[in-house]
Backbone as CSV, one residue per row, in Angstrom:
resi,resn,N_x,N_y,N_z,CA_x,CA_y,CA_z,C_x,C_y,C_z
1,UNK,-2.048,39.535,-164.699,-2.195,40.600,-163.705,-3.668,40.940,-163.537
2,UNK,-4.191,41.372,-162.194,-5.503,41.364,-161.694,-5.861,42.896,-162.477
3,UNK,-7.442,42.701,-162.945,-7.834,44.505,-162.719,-7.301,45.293,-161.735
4,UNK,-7.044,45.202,-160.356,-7.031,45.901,-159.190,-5.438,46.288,-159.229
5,UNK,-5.221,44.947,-159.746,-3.432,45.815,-160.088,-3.411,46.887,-161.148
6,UNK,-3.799,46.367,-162.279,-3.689,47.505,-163.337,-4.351,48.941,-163.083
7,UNK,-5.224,48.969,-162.261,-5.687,50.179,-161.566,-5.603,50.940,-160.547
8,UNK,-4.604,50.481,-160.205,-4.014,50.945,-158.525,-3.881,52.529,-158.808
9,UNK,-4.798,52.928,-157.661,-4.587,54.598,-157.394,-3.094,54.939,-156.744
10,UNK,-2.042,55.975,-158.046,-1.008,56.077,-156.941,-1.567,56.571,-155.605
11,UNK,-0.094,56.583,-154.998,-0.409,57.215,-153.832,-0.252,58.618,-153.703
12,UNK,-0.810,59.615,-153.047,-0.172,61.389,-153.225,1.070,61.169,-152.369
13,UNK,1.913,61.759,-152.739,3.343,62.410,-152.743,3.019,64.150,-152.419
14,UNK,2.582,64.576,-151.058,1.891,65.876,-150.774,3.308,66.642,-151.159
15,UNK,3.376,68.004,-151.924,4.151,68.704,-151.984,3.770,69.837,-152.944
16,UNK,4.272,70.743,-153.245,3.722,72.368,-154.178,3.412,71.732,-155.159
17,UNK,2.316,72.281,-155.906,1.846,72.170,-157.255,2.772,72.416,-158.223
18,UNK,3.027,71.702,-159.289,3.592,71.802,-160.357,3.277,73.045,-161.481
19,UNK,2.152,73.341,-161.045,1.370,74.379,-161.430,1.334,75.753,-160.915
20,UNK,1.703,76.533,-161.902,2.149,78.042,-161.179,0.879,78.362,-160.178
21,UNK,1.592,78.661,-159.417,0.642,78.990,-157.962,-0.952,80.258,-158.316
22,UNK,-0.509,81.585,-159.260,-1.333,82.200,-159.906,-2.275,81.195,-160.877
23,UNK,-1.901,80.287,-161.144,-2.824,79.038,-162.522,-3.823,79.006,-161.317
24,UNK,-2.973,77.771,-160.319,-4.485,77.324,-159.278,-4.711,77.485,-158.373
25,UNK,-4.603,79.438,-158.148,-5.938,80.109,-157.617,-6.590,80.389,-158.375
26,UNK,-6.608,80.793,-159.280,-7.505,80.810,-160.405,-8.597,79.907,-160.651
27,UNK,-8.252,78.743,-160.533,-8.767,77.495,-161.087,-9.535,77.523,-159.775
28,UNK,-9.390,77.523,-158.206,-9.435,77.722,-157.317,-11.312,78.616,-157.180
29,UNK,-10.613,79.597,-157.796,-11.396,81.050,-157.487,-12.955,80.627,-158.532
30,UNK,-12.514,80.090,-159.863,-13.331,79.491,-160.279,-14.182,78.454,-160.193
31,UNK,-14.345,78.001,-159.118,-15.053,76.683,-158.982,-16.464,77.432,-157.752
32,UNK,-17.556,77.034,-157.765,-18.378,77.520,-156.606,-18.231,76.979,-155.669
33,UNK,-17.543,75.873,-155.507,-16.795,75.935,-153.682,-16.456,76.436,-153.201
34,UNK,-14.788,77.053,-154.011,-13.799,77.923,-153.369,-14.064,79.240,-153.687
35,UNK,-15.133,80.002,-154.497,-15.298,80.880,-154.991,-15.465,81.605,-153.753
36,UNK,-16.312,81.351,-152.499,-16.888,82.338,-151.267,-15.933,82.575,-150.697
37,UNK,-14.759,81.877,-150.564,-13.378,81.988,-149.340,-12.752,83.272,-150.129
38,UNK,-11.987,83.422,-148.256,-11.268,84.645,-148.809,-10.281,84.362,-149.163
39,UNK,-9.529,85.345,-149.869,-8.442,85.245,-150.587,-6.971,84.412,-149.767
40,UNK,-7.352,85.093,-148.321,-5.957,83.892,-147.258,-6.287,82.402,-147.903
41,UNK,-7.378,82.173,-147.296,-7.622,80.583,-147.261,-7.398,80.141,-148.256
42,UNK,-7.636,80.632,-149.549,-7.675,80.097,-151.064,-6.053,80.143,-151.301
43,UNK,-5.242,81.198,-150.449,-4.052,80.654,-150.709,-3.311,79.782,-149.721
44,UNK,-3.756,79.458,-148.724,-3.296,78.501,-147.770,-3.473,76.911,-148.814
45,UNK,-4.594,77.228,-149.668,-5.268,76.094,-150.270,-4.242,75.854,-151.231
46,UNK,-4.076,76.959,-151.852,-2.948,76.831,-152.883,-1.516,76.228,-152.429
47,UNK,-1.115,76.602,-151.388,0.120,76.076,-151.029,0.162,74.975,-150.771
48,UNK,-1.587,74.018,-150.507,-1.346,72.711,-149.924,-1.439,71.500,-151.264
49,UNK,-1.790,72.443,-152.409,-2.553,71.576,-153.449,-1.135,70.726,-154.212
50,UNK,-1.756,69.341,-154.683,-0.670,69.152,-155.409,-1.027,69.024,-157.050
51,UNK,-0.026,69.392,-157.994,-0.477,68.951,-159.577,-0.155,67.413,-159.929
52,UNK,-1.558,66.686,-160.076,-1.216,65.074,-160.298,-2.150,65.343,-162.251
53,UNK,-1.185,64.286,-162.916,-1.366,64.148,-164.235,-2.274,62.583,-164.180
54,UNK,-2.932,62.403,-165.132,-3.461,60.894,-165.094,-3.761,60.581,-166.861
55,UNK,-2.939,59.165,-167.489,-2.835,58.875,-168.798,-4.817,58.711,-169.052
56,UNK,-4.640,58.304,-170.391,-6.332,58.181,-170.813,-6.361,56.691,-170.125
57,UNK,-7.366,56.369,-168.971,-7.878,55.315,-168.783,-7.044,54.671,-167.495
58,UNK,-6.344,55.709,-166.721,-5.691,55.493,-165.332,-7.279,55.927,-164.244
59,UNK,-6.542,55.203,-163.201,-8.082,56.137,-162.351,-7.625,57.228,-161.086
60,UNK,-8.156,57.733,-160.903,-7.873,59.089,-159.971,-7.945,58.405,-158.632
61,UNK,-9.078,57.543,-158.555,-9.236,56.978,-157.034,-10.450,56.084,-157.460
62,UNK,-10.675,54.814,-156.484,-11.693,53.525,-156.983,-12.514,53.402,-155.516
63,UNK,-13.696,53.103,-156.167,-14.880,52.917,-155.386,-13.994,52.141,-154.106
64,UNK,-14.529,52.469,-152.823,-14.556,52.193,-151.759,-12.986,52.629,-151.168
65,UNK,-11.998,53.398,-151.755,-10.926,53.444,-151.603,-11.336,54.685,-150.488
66,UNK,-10.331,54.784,-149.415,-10.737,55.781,-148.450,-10.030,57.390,-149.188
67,UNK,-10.755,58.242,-148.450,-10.343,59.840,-148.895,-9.494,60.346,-148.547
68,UNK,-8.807,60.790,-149.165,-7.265,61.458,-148.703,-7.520,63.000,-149.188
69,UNK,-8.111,63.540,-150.257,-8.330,64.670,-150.614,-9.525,65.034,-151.729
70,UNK,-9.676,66.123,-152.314,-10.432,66.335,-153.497,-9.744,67.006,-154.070
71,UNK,-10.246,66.789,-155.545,-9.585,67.309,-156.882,-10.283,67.488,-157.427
72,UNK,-9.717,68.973,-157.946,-10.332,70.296,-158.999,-9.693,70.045,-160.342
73,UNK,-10.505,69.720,-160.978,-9.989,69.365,-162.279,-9.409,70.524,-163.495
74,UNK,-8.183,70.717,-163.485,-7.607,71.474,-164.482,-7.491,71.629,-166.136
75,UNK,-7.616,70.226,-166.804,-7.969,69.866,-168.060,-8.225,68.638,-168.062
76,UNK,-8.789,68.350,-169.089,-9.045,66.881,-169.672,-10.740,66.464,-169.541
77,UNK,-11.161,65.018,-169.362,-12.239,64.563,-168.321,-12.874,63.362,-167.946
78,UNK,-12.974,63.627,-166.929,-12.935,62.490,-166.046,-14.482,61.873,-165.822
79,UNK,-14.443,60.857,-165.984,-15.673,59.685,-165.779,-15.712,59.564,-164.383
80,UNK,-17.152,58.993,-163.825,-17.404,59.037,-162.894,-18.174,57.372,-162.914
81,UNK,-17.982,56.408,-162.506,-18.723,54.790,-162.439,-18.689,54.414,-161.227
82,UNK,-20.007,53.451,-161.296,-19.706,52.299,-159.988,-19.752,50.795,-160.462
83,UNK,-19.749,49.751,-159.913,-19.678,48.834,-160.781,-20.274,47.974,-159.618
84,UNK,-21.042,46.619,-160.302,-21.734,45.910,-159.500,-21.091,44.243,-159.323
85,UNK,-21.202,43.220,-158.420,-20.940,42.315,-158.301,-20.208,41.417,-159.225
86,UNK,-21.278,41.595,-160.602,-20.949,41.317,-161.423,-19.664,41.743,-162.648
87,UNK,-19.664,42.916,-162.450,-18.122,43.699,-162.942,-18.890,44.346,-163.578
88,UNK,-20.308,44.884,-163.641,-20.920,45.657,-164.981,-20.773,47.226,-164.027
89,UNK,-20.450,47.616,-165.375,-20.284,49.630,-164.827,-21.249,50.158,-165.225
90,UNK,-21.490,50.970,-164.424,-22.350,52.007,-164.517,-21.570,53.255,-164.650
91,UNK,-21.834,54.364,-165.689,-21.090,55.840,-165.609,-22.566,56.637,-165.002
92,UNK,-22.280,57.636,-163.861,-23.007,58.249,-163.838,-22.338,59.793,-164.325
93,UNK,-21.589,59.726,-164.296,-20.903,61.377,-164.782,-19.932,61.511,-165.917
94,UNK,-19.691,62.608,-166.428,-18.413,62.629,-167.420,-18.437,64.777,-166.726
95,UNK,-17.340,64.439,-166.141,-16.314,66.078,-166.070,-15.579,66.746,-166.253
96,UNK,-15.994,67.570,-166.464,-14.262,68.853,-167.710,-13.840,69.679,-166.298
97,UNK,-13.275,70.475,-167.106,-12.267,71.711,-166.171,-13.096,72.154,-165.417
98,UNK,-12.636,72.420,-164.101,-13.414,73.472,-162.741,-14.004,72.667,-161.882
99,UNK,-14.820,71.430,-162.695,-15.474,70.727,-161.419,-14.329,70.182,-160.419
100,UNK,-14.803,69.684,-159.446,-14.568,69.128,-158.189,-14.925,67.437,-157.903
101,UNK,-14.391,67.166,-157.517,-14.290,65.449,-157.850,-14.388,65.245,-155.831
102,UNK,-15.179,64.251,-155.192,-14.593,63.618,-153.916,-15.138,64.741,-152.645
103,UNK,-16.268,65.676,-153.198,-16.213,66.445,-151.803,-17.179,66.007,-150.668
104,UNK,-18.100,64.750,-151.107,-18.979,64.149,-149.924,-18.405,62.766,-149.559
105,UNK,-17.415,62.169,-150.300,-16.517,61.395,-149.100,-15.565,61.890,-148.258
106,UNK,-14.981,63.435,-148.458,-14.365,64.109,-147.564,-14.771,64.519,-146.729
107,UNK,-16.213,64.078,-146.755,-16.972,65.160,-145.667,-16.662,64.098,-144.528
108,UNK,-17.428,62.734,-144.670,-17.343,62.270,-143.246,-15.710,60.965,-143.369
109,UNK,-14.628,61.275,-144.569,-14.047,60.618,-144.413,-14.177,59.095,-144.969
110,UNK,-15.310,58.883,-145.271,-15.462,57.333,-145.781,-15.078,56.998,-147.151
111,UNK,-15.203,55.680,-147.451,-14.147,55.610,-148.899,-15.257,56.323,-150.107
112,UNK,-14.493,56.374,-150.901,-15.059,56.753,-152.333,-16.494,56.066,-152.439
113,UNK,-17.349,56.774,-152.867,-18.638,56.030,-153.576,-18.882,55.823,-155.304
114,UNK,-18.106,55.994,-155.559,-17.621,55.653,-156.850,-15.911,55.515,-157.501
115,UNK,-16.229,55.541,-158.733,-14.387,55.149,-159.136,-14.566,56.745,-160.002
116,UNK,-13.233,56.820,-160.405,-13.052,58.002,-161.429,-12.214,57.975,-162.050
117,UNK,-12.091,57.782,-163.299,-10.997,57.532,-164.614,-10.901,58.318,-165.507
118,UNK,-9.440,58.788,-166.000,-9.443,59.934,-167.197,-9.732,59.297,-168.426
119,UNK,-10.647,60.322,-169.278,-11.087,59.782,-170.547,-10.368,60.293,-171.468
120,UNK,-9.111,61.132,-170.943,-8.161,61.743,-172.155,-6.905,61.898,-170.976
121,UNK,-5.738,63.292,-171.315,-4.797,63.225,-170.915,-5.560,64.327,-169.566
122,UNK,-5.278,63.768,-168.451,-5.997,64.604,-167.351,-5.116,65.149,-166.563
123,UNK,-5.467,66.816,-165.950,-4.198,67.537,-164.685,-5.639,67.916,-163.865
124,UNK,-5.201,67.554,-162.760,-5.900,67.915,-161.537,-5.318,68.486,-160.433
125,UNK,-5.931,69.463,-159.522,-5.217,69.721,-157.973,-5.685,69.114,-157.074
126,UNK,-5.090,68.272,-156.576,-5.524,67.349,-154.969,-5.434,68.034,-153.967
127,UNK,-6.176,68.625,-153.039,-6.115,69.386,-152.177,-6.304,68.112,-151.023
128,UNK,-5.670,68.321,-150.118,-5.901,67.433,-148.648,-7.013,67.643,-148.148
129,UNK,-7.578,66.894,-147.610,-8.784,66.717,-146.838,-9.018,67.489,-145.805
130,UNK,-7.895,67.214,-144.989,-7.956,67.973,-143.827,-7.974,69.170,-143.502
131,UNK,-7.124,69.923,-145.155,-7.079,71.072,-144.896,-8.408,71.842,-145.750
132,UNK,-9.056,71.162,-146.820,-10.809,71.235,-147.207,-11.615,71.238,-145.675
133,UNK,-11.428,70.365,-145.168,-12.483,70.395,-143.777,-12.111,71.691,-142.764
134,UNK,-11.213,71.737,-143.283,-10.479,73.345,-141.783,-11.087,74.364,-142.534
135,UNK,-11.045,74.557,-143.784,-11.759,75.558,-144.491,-13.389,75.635,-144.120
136,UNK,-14.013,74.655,-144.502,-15.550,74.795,-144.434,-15.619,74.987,-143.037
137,UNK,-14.829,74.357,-141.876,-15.124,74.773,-140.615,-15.110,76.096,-140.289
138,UNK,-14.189,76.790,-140.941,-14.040,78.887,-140.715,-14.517,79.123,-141.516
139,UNK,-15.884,78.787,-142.676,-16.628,80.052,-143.245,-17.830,78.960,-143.508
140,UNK,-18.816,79.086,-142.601,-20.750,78.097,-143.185,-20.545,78.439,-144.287
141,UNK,-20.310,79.783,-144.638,-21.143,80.433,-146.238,-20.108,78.950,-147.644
142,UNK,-18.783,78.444,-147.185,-18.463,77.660,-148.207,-19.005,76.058,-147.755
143,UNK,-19.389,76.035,-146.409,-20.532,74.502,-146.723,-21.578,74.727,-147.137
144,UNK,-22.593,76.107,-147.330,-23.838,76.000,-147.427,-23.666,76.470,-149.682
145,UNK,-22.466,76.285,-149.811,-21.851,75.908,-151.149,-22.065,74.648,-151.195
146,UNK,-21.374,74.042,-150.432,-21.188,72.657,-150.501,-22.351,72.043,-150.791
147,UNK,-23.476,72.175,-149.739,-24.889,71.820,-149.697,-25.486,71.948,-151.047
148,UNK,-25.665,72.988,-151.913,-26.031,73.892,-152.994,-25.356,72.520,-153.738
149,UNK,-24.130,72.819,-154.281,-23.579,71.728,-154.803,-24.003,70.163,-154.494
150,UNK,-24.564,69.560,-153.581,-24.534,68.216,-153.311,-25.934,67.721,-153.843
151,UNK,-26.979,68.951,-153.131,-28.529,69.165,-153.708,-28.618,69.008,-155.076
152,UNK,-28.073,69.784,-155.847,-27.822,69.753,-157.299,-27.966,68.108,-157.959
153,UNK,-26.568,67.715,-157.240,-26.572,66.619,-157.793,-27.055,65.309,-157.306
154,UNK,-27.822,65.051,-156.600,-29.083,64.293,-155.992,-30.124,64.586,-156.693
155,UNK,-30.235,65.698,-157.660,-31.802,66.224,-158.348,-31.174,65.981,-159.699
156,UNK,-30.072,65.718,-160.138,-29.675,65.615,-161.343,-29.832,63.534,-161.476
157,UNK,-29.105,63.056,-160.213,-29.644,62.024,-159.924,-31.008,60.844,-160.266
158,UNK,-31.580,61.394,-159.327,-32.845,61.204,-159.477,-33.505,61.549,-160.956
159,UNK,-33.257,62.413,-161.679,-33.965,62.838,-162.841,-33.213,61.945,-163.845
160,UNK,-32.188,61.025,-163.654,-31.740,60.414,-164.527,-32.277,58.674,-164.005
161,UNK,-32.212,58.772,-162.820,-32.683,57.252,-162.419,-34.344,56.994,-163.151
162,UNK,-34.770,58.414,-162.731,-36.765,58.128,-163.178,-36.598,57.870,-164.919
163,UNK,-35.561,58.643,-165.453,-35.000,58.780,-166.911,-35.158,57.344,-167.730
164,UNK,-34.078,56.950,-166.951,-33.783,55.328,-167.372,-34.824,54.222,-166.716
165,UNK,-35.500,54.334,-166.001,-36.689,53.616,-165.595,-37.704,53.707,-166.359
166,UNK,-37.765,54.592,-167.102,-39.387,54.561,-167.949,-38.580,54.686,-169.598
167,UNK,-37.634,55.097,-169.904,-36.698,55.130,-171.224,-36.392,53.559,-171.939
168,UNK,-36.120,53.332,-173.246,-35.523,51.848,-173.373,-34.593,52.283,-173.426
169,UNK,-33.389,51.042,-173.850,-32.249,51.047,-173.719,-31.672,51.925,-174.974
170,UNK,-32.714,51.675,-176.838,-32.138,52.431,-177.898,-32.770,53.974,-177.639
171,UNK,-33.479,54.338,-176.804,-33.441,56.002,-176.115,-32.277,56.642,-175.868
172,UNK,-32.113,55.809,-174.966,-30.980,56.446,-174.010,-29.479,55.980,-174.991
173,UNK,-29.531,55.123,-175.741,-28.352,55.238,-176.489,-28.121,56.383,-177.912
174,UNK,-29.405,56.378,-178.333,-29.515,57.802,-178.827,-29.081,58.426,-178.471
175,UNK,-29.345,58.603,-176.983,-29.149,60.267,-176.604,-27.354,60.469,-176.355
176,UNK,-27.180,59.319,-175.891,-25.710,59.658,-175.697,-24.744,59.916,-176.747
177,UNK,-25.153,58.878,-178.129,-24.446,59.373,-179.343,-24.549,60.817,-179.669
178,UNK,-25.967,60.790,-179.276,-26.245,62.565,-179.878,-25.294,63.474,-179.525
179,UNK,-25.322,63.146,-177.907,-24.591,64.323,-177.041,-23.386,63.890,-177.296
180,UNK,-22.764,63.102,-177.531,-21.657,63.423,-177.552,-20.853,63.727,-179.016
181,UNK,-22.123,63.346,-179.961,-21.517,63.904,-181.295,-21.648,65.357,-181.346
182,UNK,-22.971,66.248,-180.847,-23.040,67.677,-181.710,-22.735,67.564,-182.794
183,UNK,-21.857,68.502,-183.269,-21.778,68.508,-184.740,-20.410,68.141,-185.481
184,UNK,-19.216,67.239,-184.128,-18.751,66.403,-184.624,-18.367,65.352,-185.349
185,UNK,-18.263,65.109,-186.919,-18.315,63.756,-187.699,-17.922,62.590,-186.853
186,UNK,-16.867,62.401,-185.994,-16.483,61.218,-185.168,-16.414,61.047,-183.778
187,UNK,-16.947,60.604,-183.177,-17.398,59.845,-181.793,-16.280,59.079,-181.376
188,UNK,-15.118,59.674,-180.545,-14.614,58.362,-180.008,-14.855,57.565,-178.615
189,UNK,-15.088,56.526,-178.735,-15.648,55.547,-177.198,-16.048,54.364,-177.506
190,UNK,-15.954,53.583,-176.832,-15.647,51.640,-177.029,-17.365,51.965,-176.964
191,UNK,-17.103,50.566,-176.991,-19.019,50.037,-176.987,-19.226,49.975,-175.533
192,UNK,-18.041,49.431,-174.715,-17.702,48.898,-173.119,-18.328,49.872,-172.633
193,UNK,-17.972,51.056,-172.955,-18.203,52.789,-172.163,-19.411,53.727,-172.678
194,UNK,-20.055,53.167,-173.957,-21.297,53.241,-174.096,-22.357,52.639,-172.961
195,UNK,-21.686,51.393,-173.180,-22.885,50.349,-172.207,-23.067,50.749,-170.738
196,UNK,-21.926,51.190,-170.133,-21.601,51.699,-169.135,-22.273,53.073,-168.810
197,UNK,-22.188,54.009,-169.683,-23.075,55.221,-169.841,-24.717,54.867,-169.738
198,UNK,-25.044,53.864,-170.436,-26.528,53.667,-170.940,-27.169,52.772,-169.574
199,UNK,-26.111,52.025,-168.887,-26.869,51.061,-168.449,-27.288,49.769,-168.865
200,UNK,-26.478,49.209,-169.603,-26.669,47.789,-170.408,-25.524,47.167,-171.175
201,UNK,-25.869,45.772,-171.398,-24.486,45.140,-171.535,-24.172,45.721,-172.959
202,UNK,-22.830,45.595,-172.877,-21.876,45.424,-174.187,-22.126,45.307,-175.688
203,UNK,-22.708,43.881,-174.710,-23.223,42.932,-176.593,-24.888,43.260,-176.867
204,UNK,-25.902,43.860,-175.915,-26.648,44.746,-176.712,-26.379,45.876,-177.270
205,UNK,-25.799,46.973,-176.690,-25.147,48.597,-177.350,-24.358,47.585,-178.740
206,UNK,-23.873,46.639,-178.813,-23.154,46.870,-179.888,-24.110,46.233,-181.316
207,UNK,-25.189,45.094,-180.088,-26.057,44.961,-181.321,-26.917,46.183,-182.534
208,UNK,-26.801,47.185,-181.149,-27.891,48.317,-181.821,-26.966,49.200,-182.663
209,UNK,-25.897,49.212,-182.389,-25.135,49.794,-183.156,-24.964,49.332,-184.166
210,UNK,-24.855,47.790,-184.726,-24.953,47.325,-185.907,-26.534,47.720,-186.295
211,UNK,-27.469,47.808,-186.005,-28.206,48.255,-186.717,-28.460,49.680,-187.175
212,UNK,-27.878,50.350,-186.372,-27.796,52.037,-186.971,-26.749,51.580,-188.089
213,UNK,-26.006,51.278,-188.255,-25.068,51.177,-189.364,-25.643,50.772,-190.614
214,UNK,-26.483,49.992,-189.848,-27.352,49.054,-191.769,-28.552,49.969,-191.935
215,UNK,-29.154,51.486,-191.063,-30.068,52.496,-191.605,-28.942,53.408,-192.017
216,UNK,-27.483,53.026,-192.547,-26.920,54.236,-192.810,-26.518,55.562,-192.258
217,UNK,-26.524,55.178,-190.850,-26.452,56.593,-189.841,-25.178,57.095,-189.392
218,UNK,-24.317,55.754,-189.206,-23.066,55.794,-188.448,-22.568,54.797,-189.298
219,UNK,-20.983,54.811,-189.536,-20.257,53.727,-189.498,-19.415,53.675,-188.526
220,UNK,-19.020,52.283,-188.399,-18.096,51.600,-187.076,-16.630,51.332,-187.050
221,UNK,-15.827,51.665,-186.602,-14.547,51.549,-186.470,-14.321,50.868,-184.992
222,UNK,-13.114,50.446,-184.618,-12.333,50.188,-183.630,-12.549,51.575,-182.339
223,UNK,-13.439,52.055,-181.591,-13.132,52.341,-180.439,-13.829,54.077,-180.804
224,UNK,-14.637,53.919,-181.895,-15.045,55.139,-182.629,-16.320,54.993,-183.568
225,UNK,-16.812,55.985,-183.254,-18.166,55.954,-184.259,-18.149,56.844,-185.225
226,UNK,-18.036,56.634,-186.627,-18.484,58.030,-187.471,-19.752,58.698,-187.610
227,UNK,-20.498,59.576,-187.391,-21.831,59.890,-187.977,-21.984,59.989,-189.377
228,UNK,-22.731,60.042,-189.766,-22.975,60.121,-191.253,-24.218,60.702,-191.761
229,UNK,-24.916,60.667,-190.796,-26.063,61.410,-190.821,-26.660,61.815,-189.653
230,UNK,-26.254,63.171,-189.243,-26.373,63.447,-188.156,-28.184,63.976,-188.379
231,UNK,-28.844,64.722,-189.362,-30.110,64.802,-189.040,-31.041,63.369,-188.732
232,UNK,-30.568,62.367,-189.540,-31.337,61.328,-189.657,-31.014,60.716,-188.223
233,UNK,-30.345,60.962,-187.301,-29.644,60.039,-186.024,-30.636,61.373,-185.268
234,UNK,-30.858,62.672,-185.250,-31.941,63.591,-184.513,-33.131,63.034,-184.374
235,UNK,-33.601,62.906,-185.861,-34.772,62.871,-186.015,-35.306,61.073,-185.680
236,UNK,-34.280,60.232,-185.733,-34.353,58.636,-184.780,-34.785,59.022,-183.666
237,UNK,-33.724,60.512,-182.621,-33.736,60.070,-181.651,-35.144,60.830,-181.034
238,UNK,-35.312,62.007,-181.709,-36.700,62.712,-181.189,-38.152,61.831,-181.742
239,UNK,-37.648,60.638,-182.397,-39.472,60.337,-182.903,-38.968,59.120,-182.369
240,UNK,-38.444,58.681,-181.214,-38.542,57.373,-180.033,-38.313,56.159,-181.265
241,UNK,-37.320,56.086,-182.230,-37.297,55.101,-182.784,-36.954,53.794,-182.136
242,UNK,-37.484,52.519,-182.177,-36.646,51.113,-182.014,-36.519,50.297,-183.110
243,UNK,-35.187,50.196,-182.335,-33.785,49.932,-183.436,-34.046,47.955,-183.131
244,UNK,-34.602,47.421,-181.959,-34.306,46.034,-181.827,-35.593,45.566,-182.404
């Protein structure tokens, strides 16, 4: 069976949220999109939204797939990749509860510019497109949200492209162990979704990872990293160590 099969975005099945209607306005009210609308619209919104679940490692919707709606993410979180000719991924995002997934291919309708996959057990509200675009059409004040929001992340963008252009590859893999350990003993994530995060193949992230293991920093499991020394993996990553 092809990737494209095993990843097929269902299709929405539009109908009431599974989700008590008080949950997602809430969820709704919380996000700085929907936060400016008035209370009608946010419940017109509510009545149109649907509750879709997604297993760890299903995808929400795949690069170039056309827009049918956006989704406000209720729990879990969701990765954000694109992937090139070659099949290599790139992650540019990882998102928890409140964000908003899909609101600048809804704008003019064109397919997805990226893919989006749950990295745990994920609930989202799919709101229709059409009825997102009827909204921003009766209040500027929730596109010039929109704008606010899009700006953001074009400057978050860019500060990561200049990032990884002048960074090596054991920088930026630092940093991601870091962040995603805090002060967690175990890290779970393949090497695949490291590389993908960092920007580089597979079988380097995993070379460097065998070498943090032989300075004693981390040990390696199946699909998981332990720390073991979380000052000594700081102080690697703030004094620009190389690991190759």
């Amino acid at each position: 069976m092809s990737n494209r099969a095993r990843t097929r975005t269902p299709r929405l099945a539009w109908g009431p949220a599974t989700t008590g209607s008080g949950e997602v306005a809430e969820h709704l009210k919380g996000s700085a999109l929907f936060s400016v609308l008035p209370a009608s619209d946010v419940e017109e919104l509510v009545a149109a939204a649907v509750s879709r679940s997604f297993r760890p490692g299903q995808r929400l919707f795949s690069e170039n797939e056309p827009s049918v709606a956006i989704h406000v993410i209720v729990r879990g979180v969701v990765r954000l990749f694109r992937s090139n000719r070659k099949g290599q991924l790139l992650t540019l995002r990882r998102l928890s509860a409140g964000s908003v997934l899909g609101q600048m291919s809804a704008l003019d309708a064109s397919g997805h510019s990226v893919s989006a996959e749950a990295e745990d057990q994920v609930e989202v509200l799919a709101i229709p497109r059409t009825r997102y675009i009827a909204a921003l059409k009766r209040h500027p004040e929730a596109a010039l949200a929109l704008a606010r929001i899009l700006a953001d992340i074009v400057r978050r963008l860019s500060d990561e492209l200049e990032a990884m252009k002048f960074s090596t590859i054991e920088s930026r893999l630092l940093d991601k162990i870091c962040e995603r350990a805090a002060e967690r003993r175990e890290v779970v994530v393949t090497h695949a979704t490291l590389a993908a995060e960092v920007g580089a193949t597979r079988e380097n992230v995993s070379r460097l990872l065998g070498r943090l293991k032989k300075k004693g920093v981390v040990a390696l499991g199946r699909g998981r990293i332990e720390i073991l020394d979380h000052r000594g993996l700081e102080q690697m990553r703030g004094g620009g160590t190389r690991l190759s």
